[in-house]
N, C-alpha and C positions, 0 to 999 in steps of 0.2 A: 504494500500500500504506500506510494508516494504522498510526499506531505507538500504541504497546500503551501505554494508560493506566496512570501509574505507581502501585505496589500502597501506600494509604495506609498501610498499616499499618505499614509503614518509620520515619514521622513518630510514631508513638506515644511508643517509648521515649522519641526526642528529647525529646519535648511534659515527661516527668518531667523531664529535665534542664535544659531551660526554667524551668520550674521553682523546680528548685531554685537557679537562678543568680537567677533573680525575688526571692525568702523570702531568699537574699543579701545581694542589693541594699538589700532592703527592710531588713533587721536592720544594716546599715551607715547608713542614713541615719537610722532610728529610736534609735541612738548619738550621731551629730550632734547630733540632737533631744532625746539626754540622756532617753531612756527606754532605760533599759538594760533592766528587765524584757522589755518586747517584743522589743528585741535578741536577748536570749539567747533566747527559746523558738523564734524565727523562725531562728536557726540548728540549732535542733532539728527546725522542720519541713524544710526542706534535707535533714537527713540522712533522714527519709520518702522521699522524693521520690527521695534518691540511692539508698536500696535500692531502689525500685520499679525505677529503669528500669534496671538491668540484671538485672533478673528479667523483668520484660515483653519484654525483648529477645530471652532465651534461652527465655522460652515461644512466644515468633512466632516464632524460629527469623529474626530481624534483626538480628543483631551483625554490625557494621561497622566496621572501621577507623576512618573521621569518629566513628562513637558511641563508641569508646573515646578518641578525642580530644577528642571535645566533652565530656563527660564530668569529664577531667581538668582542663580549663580551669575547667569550674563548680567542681568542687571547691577549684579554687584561690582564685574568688572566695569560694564558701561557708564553704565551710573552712579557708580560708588567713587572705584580708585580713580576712574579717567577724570572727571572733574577736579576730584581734591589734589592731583597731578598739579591738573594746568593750575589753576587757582595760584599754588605753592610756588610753580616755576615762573607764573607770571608776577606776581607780587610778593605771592607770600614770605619767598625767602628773605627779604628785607627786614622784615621782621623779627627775624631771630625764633626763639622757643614760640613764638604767641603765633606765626603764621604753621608750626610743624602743629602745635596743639589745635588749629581754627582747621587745617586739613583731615587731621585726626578725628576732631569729633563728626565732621563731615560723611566719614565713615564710618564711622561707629555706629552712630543716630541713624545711615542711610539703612544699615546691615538691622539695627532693630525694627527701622520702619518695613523692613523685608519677611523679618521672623513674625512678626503681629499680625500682616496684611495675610500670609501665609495661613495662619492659626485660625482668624476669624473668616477667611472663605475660602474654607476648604471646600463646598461642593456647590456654592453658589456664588454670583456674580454681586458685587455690590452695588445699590443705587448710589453711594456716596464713598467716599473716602474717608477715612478717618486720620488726618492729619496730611499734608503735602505729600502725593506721590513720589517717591524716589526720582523716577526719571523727571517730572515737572521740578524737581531743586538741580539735577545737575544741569535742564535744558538752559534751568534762571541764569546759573554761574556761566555757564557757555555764553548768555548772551552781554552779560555784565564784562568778562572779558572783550569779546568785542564790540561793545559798545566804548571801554574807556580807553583801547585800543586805537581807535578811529581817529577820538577827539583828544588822543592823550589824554587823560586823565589820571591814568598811574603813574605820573609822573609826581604829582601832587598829592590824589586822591585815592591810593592805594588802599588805607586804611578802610575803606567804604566799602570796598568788595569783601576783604576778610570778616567786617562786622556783619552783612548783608549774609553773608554764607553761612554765619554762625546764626543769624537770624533764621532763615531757610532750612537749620541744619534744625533747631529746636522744633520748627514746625509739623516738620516729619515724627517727630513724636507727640505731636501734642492732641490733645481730641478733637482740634477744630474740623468740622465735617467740610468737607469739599463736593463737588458734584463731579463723577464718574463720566457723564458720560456716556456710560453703553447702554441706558434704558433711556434715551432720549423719544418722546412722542413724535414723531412725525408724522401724526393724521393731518389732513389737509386743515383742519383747523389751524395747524403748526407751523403748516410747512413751508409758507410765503415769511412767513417772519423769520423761520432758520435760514430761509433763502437769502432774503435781504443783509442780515447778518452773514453769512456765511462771503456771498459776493464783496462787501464793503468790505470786509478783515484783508480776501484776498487782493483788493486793487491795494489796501495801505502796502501791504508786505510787497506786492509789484515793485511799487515805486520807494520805498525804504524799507527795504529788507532785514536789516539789523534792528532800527527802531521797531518797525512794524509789528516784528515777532516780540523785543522788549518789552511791547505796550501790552500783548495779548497776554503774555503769560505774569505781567507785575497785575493784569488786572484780574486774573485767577487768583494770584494769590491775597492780592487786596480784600477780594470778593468775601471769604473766609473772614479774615478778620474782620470787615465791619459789619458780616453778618454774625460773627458769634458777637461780635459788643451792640449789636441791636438787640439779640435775644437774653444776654446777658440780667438785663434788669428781670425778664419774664420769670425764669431761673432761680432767681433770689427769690422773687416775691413769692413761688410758690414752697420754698422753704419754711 
């Protein structure tokens, strides 16, 4: 009795995750090399790459245990070391002990927001986030890079990114709820205003690429914080 040829399609997702751990790699030694521009965009492609394969996955109907572990390891390369890398190489070492400790916790905080995310959905998809996505803190730092890049501002304002990072690095552990994302309504009730928005983000990023993406993802993370200090008073009072 011959055995049943395994179904390729298993290896697809993986193949994103691949990947993204590859455009990791790659924006980690492109640091070294002291091109932080390429750095930072090649930990933007990762985060492509990290959407796709768990969308590939759940449209083959291939989610696995190994793919939500393999998954998680990339992310720690992509999203963990690669940023706290560039970060370090591009400012941080000025700083002496304070820029090694602001990269460190970077990764530490990134690697718990990893085990948590992990633990609470295990078999289902979440409508919210619970504290900054890992890959949304390292895309931040990528973009803060080249943005003070552009305008020099590390020249001056070095200190702003390692505080910003440390800022982004607490968030990832904090309980502030975020919005996922993958249970978005698009019934046609919806779907001219996702439209609307969706086209307008894309013409800003067209015509300033750097800012463009800056503005989408400070106002992700903005969003969180002054929704939890709107809810905040609710919270107390019914204490």
């Amino acid at each position: 009795m011959t055995k049943k040829p395994a179904n390729l399609i298993y290896i697809l997702p993986n193949l994103f995750t691949a990947a993204s751990i590859f455009s990791g790699v790659f924006s980690i030694i492109s640091a070294v090399n002291g091109n932080f521009e390429k750095a930072a965009w090649l930990i933007m492609l990762s985060l492509i790459f990290d959407g796709l394969d768990g969308r590939v996955a759940r449209l083959t109907n291939t989610c696995s245990k190994f793919g939500v572990e393999f998954d998680s390891l990339a992310d720690m390369v992509a999203f963990g070391v690669a940023p706290a890398l560039l970060m370090y190489l591009f400012v941080g070492y000025e700083f002496g002990r304070f820029g090694v400790v602001a990269s460190a916790i970077f990764v530490i905080f990134g690697a718990i927001r990893l085990a948590r995310f992990n633990v609470m959905t295990v078999t289902t998809e979440p409508s919210v986030f619970i504290g900054v996505p890992i890959p949304t803190a390292a895309v931040f730092v990528s973009l803060m890079v080249l943005l003070f890049q552009k305008y020099g501002f590390n020249n001056d304002y070095g200190l702003v990114i390692m505080l910003l990072s440390i800022l982004v690095s607490i968030l990832m552990v904090s309980n502030i709820r975020y919005p996922s994302f993958k249970k978005i309504d698009f019934s046609p009730k919806h779907a001219m205003k996702f439209f609307v928005i969706i086209i307008s983000a894309l013409f800003v990023v067209f015509m300033y690429p750097i800012e463009g993406f800056t503005l989408i993802f400070v106002l992700y993370i903005l969003y969180g914080l002054v929704r939890a200090a709107m809810l905040m008073p609710k919270s107390l009072g019914k204490k």
